[in-house]
N, C-alpha and C positions, 0 to 999 in steps of 0.2 A: 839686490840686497834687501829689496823690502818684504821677501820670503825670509829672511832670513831674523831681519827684526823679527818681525811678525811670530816668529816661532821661539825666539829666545826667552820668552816665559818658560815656553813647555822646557824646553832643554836644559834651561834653568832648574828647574823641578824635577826631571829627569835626575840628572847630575847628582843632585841631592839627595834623593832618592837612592842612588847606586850606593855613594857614599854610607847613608845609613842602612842600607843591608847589610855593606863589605861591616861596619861595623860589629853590628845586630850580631851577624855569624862568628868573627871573631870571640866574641863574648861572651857564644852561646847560645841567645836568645831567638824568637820565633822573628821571621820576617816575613808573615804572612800577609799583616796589615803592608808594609812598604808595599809590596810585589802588588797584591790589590787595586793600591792606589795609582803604580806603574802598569799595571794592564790598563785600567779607565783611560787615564792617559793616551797611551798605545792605539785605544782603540776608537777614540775621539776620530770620527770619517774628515771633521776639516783639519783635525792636526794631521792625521793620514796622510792627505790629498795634501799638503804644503809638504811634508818632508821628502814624498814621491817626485814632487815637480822642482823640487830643491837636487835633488839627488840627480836627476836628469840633467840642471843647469851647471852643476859642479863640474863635470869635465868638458862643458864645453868652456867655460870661463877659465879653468886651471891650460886649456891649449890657445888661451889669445896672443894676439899677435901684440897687443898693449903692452911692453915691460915694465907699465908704472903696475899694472891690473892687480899679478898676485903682493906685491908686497900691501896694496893696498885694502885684501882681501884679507891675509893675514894678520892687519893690524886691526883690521874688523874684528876679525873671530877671537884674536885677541884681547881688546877690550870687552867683547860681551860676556869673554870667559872672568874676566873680573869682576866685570858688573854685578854677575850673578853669588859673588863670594861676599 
């Protein structure tokens, strides 16, 4: 889980980011700066290289044999999805 902190800025900023595009377009207006800022993002090789090695780890942790694991997985990704709000 400390890929996962570890990455909950960017995803945070991510998140944000979609948000004010879905907006931006709704209303009309240009989302060239968002998308900009979300490519840099994107292409950031250490944010990269954490979300690739995150993404690797997910299904081996979503298939453990632990039954406390995912609830306590979920309560993770839970609160970080608030933190970020």
């Amino acid at each position: 889980m400390t890929i996962a902190r570890e990455l909950e800025p960017v995803l945070c900023e991510q998140r944000k980011l979609r948000r004010e595009m879905a907006l931006a377009e709704v209303q009309g207006q240009s989302t060239k700066a968002q998308r900009e800022r979300f490519a840099r993002i994107e292409s950031d090789p250490h944010t990269a290289k954490l979300q690739r090695r995150l993404a690797q780890l997910e299904p081996r942790v979503s298939k453990s044999s632990d039954p406390e694991d995912l609830p306590a997985i979920s309560r993770q990704h839970t609160e970080a999805y608030y933190r970020c709000e």
